[in-house]
Each structure stands twice: as structure tokens, then as C-alpha cells.
N, C-alpha and C positions, 0 to 999 in steps of 0.2 A: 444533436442532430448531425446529420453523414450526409452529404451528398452522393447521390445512386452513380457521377460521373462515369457513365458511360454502360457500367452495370445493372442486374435489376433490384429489385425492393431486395428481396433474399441474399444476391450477394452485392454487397456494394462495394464499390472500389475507389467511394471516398476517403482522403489520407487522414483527412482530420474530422475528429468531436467538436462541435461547436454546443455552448446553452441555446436555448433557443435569445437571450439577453446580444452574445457574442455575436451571432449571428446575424443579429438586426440593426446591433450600431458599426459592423464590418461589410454590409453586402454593398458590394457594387454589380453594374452591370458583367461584368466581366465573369460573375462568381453566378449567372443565370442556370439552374440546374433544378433536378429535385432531391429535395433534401428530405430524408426519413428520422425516425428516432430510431437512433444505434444502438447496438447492445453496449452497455455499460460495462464494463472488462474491469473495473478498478479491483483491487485486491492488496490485503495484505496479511502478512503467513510468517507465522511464528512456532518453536516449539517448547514444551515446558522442559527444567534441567533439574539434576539437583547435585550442590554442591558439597564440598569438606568443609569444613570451618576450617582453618589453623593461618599461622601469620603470613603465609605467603600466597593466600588463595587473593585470588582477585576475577573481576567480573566487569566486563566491560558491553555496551549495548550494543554489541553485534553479536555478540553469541548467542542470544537464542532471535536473532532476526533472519528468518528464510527467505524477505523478498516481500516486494510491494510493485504494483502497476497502475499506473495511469489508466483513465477512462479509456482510453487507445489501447491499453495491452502493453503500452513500452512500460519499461522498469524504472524505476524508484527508485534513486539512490537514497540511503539510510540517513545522508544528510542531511533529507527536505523530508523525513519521518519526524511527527513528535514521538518523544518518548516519554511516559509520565507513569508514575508508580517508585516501589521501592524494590530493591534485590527479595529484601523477604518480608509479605510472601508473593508478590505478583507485578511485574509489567506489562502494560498497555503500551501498543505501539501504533499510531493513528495516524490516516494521509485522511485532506480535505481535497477531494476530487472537482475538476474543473465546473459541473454543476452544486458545487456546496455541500454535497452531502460528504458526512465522516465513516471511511473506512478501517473501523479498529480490529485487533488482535491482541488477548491479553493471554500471556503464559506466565506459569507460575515456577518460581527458582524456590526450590528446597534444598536449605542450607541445614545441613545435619553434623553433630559431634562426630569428631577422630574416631576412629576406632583402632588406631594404635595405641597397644598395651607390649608394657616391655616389662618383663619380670627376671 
């Protein structure tokens, strides 16, 4: 929920998402407004890759993470992402948004044979 602060149902110009939970064990008088249900902006964006095999390739979970947002639209640091899966063939990368719901993104790493040949 948004409070309309000052604006209408369509734009609201409230800063913050609240549950409607958050909202009921934080209101005070002070916080007298109307409150709408806001668009839920959460988001998380990933892309698939595919790698070399050989001894020095390496893979770390930022490379294939494009970005995550909060119910608000602010971003995500990759720190407060879980990451779960393995390099081959697929990660999931999942934010639990301020009303509980799970926002995933699964991309898949293909790790393929050298194709150096030396004759």
C-alpha cells in the first residue's frame, strides 16, 4: 500500500510500500492519508551464458546477474539476492519482496569443450 500524499489514486506521491500487516502495526496519527495498493515494481533480470571449459575459466555469480528491485523500484544489491542452483546447467537467482512474495530468475550457463586443436 502507497499513500496518494498529496497526489491522486493514478499518481501517487507516496515514498514508501507498506504490507498492508506493516502498515497496521506502524500507523499513527501523524501518517493520516489515503493509502492505495501500488504497483508492485519488484524485479529480477538475468542472462543465460555459455562457457570454455579449461583450467583457468572461472565463474562467479555476478556474471550472469543484470539486476534486481525492490517493491519501490530501488535496486537490489546482489548481496541480499539468493543464489541457488549449479554453473551446469542452470541458476536461479531469487529476491523475497517486502509483501512475501518470491521474485526469481533462472539462466542457464553452458559449459562446452576447448576447441583448441594444435597439430
Amino acid at each position: 500500500m502507497v499513500a496518494v500524499n498529496g497526489g491522486t489514486e493514478d499518481n501517487l506521491q507516496g515514498n514508501k510500500y507498506y504490507t498492508s500487516s506493516e502498515l497496521t502495526s506502524i500507523y499513527d496519527d501523524s501518517m493520516a492519508d489515503t493509502y492505495v495498493i501500488g504497483e508492485d515494481k519488484s524485479s529480477v533480470a538475468g542472462h543465460n551464458s555459455t562457457m570454455i571449459a579449461g583450467p583457468n575459466q572461472t565463474w562467479n555469480t555476478a556474471d550472469n546477474f543484470d539486476g534486481a528491485t525492490d517493491a519501490d523500484g530501488n535496486p537490489i544489491d546482489l548481496k541480499d539476492v539468493m543464489v541457488s542452483g549449479t554453473v551446469n546447467p542452470q541458476v536461479t537467482y531469487s529476491y523475497q519482496n517486502a509483501v512475501g512474495n518470491t521474485i526469481s530468475k533462472t539462466v542457464a550457463i553452458h559449459v562446452v569443450a576447448r576447441q583448441i586443436y594444435l597439430t
